[in-house]
C-alpha positions in Angstrom: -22.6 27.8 18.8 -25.1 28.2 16.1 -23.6 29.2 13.4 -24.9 28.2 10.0 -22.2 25.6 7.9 -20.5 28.0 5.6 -21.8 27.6 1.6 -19.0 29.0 -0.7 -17.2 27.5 -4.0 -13.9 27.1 -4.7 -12.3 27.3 -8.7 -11.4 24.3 -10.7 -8.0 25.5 -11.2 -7.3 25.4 -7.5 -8.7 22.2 -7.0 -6.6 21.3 -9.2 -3.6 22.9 -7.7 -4.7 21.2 -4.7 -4.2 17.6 -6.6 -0.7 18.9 -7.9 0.6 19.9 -4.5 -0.7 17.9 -2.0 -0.1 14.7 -4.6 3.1 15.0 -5.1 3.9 15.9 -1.7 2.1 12.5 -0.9 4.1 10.6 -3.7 7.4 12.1 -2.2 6.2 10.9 1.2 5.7 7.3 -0.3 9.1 6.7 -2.1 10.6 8.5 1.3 8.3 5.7 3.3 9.6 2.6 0.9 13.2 3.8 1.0 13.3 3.6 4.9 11.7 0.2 4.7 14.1 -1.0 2.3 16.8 0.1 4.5 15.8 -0.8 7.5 14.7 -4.1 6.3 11.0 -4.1 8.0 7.6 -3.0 6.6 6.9 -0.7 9.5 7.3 2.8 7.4 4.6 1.4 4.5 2.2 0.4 7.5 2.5 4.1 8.8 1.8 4.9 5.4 -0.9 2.9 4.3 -2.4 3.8 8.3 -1.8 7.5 7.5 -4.3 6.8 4.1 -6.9 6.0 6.7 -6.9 8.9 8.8 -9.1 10.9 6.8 -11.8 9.5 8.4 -11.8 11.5 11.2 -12.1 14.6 9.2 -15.7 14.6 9.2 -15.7 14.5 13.1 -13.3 16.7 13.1 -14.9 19.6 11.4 -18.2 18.9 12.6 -17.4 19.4 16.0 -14.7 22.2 15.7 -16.7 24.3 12.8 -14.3 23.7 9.9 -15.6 23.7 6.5 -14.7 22.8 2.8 -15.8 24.7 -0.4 -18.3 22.7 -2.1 -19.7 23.2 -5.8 -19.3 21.6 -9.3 -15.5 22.1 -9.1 -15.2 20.1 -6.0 -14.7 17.2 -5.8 -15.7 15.1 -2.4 -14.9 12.0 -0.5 -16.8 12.0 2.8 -20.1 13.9 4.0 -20.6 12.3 7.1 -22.5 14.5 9.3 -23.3 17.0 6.9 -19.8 17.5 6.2 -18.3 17.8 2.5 -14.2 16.3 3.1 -13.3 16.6 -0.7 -10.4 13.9 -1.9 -7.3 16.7 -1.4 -7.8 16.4 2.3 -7.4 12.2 1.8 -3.2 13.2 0.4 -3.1 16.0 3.3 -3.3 13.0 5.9 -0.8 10.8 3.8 2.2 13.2 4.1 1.1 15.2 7.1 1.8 12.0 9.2 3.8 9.6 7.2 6.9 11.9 6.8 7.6 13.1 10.7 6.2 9.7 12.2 8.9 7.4 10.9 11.4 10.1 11.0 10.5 10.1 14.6 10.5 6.2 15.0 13.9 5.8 13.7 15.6 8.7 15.6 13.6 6.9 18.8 14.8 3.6 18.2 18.4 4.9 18.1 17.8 7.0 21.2 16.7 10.3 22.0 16.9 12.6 24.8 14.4 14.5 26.1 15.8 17.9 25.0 15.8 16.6 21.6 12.6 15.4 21.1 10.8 18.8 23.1 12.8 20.6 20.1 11.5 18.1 17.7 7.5 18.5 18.9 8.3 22.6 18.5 9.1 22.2 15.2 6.3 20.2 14.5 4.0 22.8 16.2 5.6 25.5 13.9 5.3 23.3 11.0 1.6 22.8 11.5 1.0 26.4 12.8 2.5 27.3 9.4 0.3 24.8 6.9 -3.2 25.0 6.8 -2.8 29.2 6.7 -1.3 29.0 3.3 -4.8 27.8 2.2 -7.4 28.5 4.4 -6.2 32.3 5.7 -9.7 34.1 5.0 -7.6 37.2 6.1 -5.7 37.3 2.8 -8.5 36.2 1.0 -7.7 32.3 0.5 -10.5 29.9 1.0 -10.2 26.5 0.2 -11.2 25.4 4.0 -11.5 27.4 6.8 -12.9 27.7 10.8 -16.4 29.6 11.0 -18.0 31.1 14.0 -17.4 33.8 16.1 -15.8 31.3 18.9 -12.9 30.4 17.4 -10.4 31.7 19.9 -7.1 33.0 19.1 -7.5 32.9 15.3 -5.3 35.3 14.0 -3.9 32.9 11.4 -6.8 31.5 10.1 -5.9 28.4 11.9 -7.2 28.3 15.5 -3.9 27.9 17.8 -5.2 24.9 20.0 -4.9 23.1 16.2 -1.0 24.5 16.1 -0.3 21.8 19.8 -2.9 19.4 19.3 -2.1 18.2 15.7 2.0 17.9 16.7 1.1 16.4 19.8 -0.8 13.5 17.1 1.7 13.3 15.0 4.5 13.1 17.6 2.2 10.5 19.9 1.8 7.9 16.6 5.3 8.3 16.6 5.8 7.3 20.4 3.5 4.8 20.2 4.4 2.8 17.4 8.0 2.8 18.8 7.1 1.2 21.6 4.8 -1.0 20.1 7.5 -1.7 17.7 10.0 -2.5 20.7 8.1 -4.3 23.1 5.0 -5.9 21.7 5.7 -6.8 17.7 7.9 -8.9 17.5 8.0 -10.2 14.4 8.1 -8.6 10.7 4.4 -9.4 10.5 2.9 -7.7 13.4 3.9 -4.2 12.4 1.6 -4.3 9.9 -1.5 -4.1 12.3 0.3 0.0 12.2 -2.3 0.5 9.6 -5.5 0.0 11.4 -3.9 1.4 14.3 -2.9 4.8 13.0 -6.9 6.3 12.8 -7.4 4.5 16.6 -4.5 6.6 18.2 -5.5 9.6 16.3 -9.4 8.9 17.5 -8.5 8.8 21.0 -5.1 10.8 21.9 -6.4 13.8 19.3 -9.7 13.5 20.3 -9.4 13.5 24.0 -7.2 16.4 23.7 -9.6 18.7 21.4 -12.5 17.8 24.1 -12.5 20.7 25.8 -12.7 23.5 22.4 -14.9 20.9 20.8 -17.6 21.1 23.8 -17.0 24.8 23.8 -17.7 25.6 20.4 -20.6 23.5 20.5 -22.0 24.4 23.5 -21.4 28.5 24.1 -20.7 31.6 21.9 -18.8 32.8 25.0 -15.4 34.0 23.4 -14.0 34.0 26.9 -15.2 30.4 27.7 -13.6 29.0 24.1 -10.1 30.8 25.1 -10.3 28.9 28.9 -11.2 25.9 26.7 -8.3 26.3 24.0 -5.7 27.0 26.9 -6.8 23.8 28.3 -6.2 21.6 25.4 -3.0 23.4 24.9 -2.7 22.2 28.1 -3.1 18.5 27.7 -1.3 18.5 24.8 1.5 19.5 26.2 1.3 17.4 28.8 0.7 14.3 26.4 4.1 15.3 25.3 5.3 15.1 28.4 4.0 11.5 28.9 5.7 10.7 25.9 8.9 12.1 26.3 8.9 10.2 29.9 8.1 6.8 28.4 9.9 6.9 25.0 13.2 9.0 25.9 16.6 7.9 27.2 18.4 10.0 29.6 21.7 10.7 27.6 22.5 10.2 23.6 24.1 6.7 22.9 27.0 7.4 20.9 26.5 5.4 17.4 29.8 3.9 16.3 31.1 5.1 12.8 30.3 1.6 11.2 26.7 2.0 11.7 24.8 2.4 8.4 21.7 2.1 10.1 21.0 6.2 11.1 17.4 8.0 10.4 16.7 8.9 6.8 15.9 12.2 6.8 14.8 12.7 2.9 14.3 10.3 0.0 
C-alpha cells in the first residue's frame, strides 16, 4: 500500500501519436454527437459531449487512489496534478469519446425501447470494449507504457488493466446512459434543460463509479494483502453488476415495440 509513484518518461513521438489517435477519435465522436442532435432535433448528444469534456477531472482521484500513473518528462505534456498526480492533455480526448459515443448510442436505443436481454448484451460489449482499450497502451507485459497500475495489489492484472476496471468503467458509461434517459423522459422537459447534461456527466461518474471502486480503492490503500484486494475486486465486480441490474429494472421495457416502417427517427449508429 506503499508503493512509491512510478517516475518513467515516455517519447515525443508517442505523445504525439497519442494527440493523432485519441484526437481524431474525439473529432469523430463530435460530428457523430452533432449529427444525432441534428436529427433528433434536441441538444442532448452535444450536452453529453461537452459533459464528457469534463470528466477528466476525476482522473486525478482516480489514479491516486487506485495506483495508476502517467509518464511524465519534457515530452509530456500535462493537464492536472492534483494530488501528486501528473493527468497529461491525451487523457482529457480519452474521456470525450470513451463516453460520448456509447452514451447517446444508448439513449436513443432507450428511448425507442429496449429489452432487458438487449441491453445486458449491450453492457457485455462495453465491458469487452473497455477490457480491450487501455491494454493497447498501458500493457507493461509487452513493453508499452504510456500509463499503467503500479503495486503489487493490483489483483487480477494479467492485462495490464486491473479487471474490476473492465465492469466498473461499462457499468459508468452504461449508467450516464440510463440516467440521462430518464432524466431526459421524466424531468426535462423542455429543449433547454438538457443542457444541465454537462455539469451532470462528472456528478454521476463521481458518485455511481466512485461508489463502485470503494472497495479496491480502500484495499489498495489500506493492505498489501493480494488475497484481501481480489475479495475487494470481486466485490466491486459485484456492485457493478448489480448497478446494471438497477438499471436495466428501471430503464427497460418488457418486450421490443415494433417501430413502423415510416419512422426515420432510429439510433444512429455511426456518423
Amino acid at each position: 500500500m506503499h508503493d512509491p509513484y512510478p517516475i518513467f518518461g515516455i517519447a515525443a513521438g508517442a505523445v504525439y501519436s497519442a494527440y493523432l489517435i485519441f484526437g481524431v477519435a474525439a473529432l469523430a465522436t463530435l460530428l457523430y454527437c452533432i449529427r444525432v442532435a441534428r436529427r433528433e432535433h434536441q441538444p442532448w448528444p452535444l450536452a453529453v459531449f461537452g459533459g464528457s469534456a469534463l470528466l477528466v477531472s476525476y482522473e486525478p482521484f482516480n489514479n491516486f487512489l487506485a495506483h495508476c500513473a502517467y509518464a511524465t518528462g519534457p515530452n509530456q505534456h500535462e493537464m492536472l496534478t492534483w494530488f501528486g498526480q501528473h493527468v497529461p492533455w491525451m487523457t482529457w480526448l480519452i474521456y470525450m469519446f470513451y463516453f460520448a459515443f456509447a452514451v447517446p448510442l444508448l439513449v436513443q436505443w432507450l428511448d425507442r425501447g429496449m429489452t432487458m436481454k438487449t441491453f445486458i448484451k449491450f453492457y457485455a460489449c462495453v465491458v469487452a470494449a473497455c477490457a480491450a482499450f487501455e491494454p493497447l497502451f498501458c500493457n507493461v507485459h509487452a513493453g508499452i507504457r504510456w500509463w499503467y497500475y503500479y503495486g503489487d495489489n493490483q489483483a487480477f492484472n494479467f492485462t495490464g488493466l486491473p479487471m474490476f476496471w473492465w465492469f466498473a468503467n461499462a457499468m459508468v458509461v452504461v449508467g450516464m446512459g440510463v440516467i440521462f434517459h430518464l432524466l431526459k423522459k421524466h424531468v426535462f422537459t423542455n429543449k433547454a434543460q438538457q443542457w444541465l447534461f454537462v455539469p451532470l456527466a462528472p456528478l454521476v461518474l463521481y458518485a455511481v463509479h466512485g461508489s463502485a471502486s470503494a472497495p479496491v480503492f480502500i484495499a489498495i490503500q489500506s493492505t498489501d494483502s493480494k488475497l484481501l484486494s481480489s475479495v475487494a475486486t470481486l466485490t466491486t465486480i459485484g456492485i457493478s453488476l448489480f448497478y446494471v441490474w438497477l438499471m436495466a429494472k428501471s430503464a427497460c421495457v418488457t418486450r421490443r415495440v415494433s417501430v413502423a416502417k415510416h419512422d426515420t427517427h432510429r439510433p444512429v449508429v455511426a456518423a
